[in-house]
C-alpha positions, 0 to 999 in steps of 0.5 A: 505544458501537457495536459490531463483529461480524466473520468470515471469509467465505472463505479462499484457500489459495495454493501456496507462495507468500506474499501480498505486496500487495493491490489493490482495482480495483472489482469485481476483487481484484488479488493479488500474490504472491512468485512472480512472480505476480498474480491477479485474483478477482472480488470478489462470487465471495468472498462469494457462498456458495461454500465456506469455503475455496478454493484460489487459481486464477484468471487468472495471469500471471508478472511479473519477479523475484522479490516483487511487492511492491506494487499500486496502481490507476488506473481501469483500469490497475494498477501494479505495484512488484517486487522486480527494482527495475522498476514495470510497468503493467498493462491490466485487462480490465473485461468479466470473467475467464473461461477464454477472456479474459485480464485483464492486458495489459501496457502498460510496464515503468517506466523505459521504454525511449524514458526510458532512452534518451534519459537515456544521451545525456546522461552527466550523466545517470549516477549511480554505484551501485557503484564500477565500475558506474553507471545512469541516475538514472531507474533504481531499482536495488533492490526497489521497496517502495512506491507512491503516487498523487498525489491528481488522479492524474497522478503516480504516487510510488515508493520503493525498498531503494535509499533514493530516492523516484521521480515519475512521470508517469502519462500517459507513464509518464515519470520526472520526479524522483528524489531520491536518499539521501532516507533513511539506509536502505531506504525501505519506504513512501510515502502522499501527502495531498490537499495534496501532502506526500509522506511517505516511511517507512524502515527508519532509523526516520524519517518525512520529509515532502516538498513541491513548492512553487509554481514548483519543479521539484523536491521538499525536505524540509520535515521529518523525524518522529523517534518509533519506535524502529525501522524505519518499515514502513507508512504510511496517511492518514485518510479526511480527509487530517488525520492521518497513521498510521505502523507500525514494527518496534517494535510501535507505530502512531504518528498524526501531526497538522499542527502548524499552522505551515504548514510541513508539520511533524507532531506525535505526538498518539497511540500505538495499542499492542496488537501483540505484533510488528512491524507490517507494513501499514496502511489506513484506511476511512471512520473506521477503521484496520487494521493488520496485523502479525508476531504473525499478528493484524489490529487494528481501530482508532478514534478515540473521543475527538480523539487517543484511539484504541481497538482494537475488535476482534482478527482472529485466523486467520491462521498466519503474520505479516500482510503486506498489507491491502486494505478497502471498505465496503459497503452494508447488505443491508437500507437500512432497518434502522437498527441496522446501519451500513455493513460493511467487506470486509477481505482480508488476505493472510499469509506463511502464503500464506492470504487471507482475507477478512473481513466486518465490521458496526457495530452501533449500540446 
């Protein structure tokens, strides 16, 4: 059985604002915040010697209302989902960041202008959202939650507290679909896997998995995956795209498997329990699972056996629930030395409004 030996290689003291989302652009960590705020930190920065704990200064800018609740990144663009019910799209700058060089150009606040627009020509466009008030239907009108890629990267999936799920083409940041009352209440989560099903997690404590067929035009449901007894918070797809993780309020993580019918349903073929609270985020590298969660712990999960997983190690530090993941491997520092596989950078950021960052070893026998 292999081994895991981790630390903390640095901490990131921020001011009063709690880690919300997480993002890794290549050499850059891109952090969001609840104050309006992303940051970017050269990643070798964090793990090159410098002291044990830093307060988190760096290059600024100040987006929208509120939360920036999630981050995604395409190349060199990064999306940003906020709690002002707007996505925006940001220019990151890939020659550095220093005093004189601003990382982030803004590029567009989704949904554009030319979209709104051109959807207010047509009043079958509106949909109504309060009972003396209405939008257009590109518009999200509640904090946006969630964001996914599709997996050749031309659609870029959203969801909302305002229980629809959103497309959106990555090119022309044009808003394609938007199916509304997808779930029964808030929708917290969106993960996509290599063959197009869409999965969507909500606070209704369903699961529902959606398809484009070929010559449709829109998304359908083809299934809703009913196990947790509380609200959905956090969805992640294994390495290979088979299994697919889900994260609740009821303290659990459930892996769900393709039921081999073809129809898109899943089954539960495993339960990871060990969280003492909610757990609130999830991702996947290589052949391994990190959750995140409310009791302030991080968890490192794997599968030992088909549908047996093990928690490997319990990462404690944080004072306050864990709110976000972001996770890498890494090369050994020596190639040669067959008694280390691969580390892992983990970072995670708190509402006790520390990241931290992690370095994890596997250590064969």
């Amino acid at each position: 059985m292999s081994n895991f030996h981790n630390h903390c290689v640095v901490t990131l003291k921020g001011s009063n604002s709690y880690i919300s989302s997480l993002a890794i652009a290549g050499k850059f960590l891109c952090i969001g915040n609840s104050d309006k705020e992303i940051l970017l930190w050269k990643r070798d920065s964090l793990i090159s010697g410098l002291d044990h704990e830093l307060i988190m200064e760096n290059n600024t800018i100040a987006t929208g209302k509120g939360a920036v609740k999630f981050l995604v990144v395409l190349a060199d663009k990064l999306f940003s989902a906020h709690q002002d019910h707007k996505i925006r799209v940001w220019q990151i700058d890939g020659h550095g960041v220093d005093d004189n060089n601003h990382p982030f150009t803004h590029l567009a606040t989704l949904p554009t202008l030319t979209d709104r627009a051109i959807k207010l020509l047509n009043p079958n466009n509106n949909v109504q959202i309060r009972r003396h008030k209405k939008t257009t239907w590109v518009h999200h009108v509640d904090t946006v939650s969630s964001l996914a890629l599709s997996q050749d990267e031309s659609l870029l999936y959203s969801v909302s507290w305002d229980r629809t799920l959103k497309v959106w083409q990555t090119n022309n940041f044009k808003c394609l679909e938007s199916v509304r009352n997808a779930h029964d209440d808030a929708i917290n989560a969106v993960a996509i896997t290599n063959d197009g099903y869409v999965y969507t997690g909500s606070t209704d404590k369903k699961i529902k998995v959606w398809k484009k067929g070929v010559g449709q035009k829109r998304h359908s449901l083809v299934a809703t995956l009913e196990k947790h007894h509380s609200g959905v918070n956090a969805l992640a797809v294994s390495s290979d795209g088979s299994v697919i993780f889900s994260g609740a309020s009821d303290k659990s993580i459930v892996a769900w498997e393709r039921n081999g019918n073809g129809d898109g349903n899943m089954v539960a073929v495993g339960e990871l329990i060990g969280h003492t609270k909610a757990v609130l985020c999830l991702t996947v590298v290589d052949h391994l699972l990190f959750s995140g969660s409310a009791d302030r712990t991080i968890r490192i999960w794997r599968e030992m056996e088909r549908y047996c997983y093990s928690c490997f190690a319990v990462l404690e530090g944080h004072r306050g629930p864990v709110k976000c993941l972001a996770a890498a491997s890494t090369k050994p520092n020596n190639v040669h030395d067959a008694t280390t596989k691969p580390a892992y950078l983990l970072y995670s950021g708190s509402l006790d409004c520390e990241l931290k960052v992690w370095q994890i070893f596997v250590a064969l026998p």
